[in-house]
C-alpha positions as CSV (number, residue, x, y, z in Angstrom):
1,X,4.0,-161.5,115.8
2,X,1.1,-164.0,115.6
3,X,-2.2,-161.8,116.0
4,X,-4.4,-163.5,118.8
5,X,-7.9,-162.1,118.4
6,X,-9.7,-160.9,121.7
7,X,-13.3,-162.5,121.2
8,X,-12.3,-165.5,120.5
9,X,-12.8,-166.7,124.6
10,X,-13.1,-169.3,126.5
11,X,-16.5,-169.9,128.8
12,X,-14.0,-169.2,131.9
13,X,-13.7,-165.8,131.1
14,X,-17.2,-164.9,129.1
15,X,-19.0,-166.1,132.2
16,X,-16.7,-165.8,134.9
17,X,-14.8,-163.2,134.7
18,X,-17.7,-160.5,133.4
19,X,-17.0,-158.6,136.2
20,X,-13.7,-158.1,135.3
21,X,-14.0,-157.1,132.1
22,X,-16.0,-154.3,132.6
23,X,-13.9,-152.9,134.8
24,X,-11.6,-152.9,132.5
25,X,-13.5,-151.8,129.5
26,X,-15.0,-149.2,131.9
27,X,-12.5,-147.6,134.1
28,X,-9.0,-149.3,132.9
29,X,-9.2,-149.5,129.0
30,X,-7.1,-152.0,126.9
31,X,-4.5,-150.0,125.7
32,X,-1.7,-151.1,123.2
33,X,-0.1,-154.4,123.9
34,X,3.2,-153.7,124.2
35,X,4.9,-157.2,125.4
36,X,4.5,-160.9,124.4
37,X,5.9,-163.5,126.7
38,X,5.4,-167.4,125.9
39,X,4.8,-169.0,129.2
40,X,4.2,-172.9,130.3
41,X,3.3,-173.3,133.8
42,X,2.7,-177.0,132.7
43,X,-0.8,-176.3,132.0
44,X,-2.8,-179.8,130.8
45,X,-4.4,-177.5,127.9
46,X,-0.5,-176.6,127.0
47,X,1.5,-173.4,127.3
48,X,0.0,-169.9,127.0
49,X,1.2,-166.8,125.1
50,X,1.1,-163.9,127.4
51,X,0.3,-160.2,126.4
52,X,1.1,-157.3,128.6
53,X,-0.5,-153.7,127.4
54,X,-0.2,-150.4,127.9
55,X,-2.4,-150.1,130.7
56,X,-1.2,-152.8,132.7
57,X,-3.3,-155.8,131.8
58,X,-1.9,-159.4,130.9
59,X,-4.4,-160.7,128.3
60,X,-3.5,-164.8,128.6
61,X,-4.4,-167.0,125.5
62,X,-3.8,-170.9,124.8
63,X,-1.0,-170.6,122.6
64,X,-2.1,-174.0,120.9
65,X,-5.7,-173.3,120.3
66,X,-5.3,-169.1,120.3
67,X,-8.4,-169.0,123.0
68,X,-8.7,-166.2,125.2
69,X,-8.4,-167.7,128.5
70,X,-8.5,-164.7,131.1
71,X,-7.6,-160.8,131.7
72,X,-5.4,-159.9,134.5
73,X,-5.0,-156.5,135.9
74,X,-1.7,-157.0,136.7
75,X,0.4,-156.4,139.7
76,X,4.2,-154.7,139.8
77,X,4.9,-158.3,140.9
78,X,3.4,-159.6,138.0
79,X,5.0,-158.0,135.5
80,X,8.3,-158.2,136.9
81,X,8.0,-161.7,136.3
82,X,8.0,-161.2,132.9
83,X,10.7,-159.2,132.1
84,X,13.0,-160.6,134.8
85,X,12.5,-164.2,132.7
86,X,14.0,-162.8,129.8
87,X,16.3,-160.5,130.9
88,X,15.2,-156.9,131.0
89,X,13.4,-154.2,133.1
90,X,9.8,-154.1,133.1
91,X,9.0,-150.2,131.8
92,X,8.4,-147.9,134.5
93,X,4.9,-146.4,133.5
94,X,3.6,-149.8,133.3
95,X,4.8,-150.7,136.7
96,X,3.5,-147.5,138.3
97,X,0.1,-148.3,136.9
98,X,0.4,-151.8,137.9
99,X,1.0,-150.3,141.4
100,X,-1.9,-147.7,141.2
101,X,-4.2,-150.3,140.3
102,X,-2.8,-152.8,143.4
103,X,-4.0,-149.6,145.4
104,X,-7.0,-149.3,144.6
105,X,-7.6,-153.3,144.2
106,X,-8.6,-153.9,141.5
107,X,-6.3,-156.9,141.2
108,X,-8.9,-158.5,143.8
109,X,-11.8,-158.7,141.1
């Protein structure tokens, strides 16, 4: 697996997504990444190279350029997406803290 280094970010996310991050340095954490998914939406800068974690975030990088692009704290609906597109099951803890973390909205920041 290609290693896609976390500091290496874009200006979208070191200055607009600060917020964010500290939530999820603070009160999330990283955890392991656990997933990989390639995923081309079409984007003009090219496809992306999707990472899901232990802790339910999707890190997203440029899978051209290996910039960090933005942190999601994912949604069950999210990650479903994921694993549906390749044929399997999205892991249960994972999806129950996706969900935990819909309650408490922290997909809204």
């Amino acid at each position: 697996m290609k290693h896609y280094v976390r500091n290496n970010a874009t200006e979208h996310l070191s200055y607009d997504r600060q917020v964010r991050t500290n939530i999820i340095d603070k009160m999330i954490g990283w955890g392991d990444r656990v997933a990989k998914f390639s995923w081309d939406k079409g984007h003009p800068d090219g496809p992306e190279v999707h990472f899901i974690t232990s802790t339910g975030i999707i890190e997203i990088y440029n899978k051209n350029t290996e910039r960090h692009i933005t942190d999601l704290i994912a949604r069950p609906g999210q990650i479903n997406r994921y694993y549906k597109a390749v044929g399997k099951e999205a892991p249960e803890e994972i999806m129950r803290l996706a969900e935990e973390h819909t309650r408490l909205g922290y997909n809204n920041i």
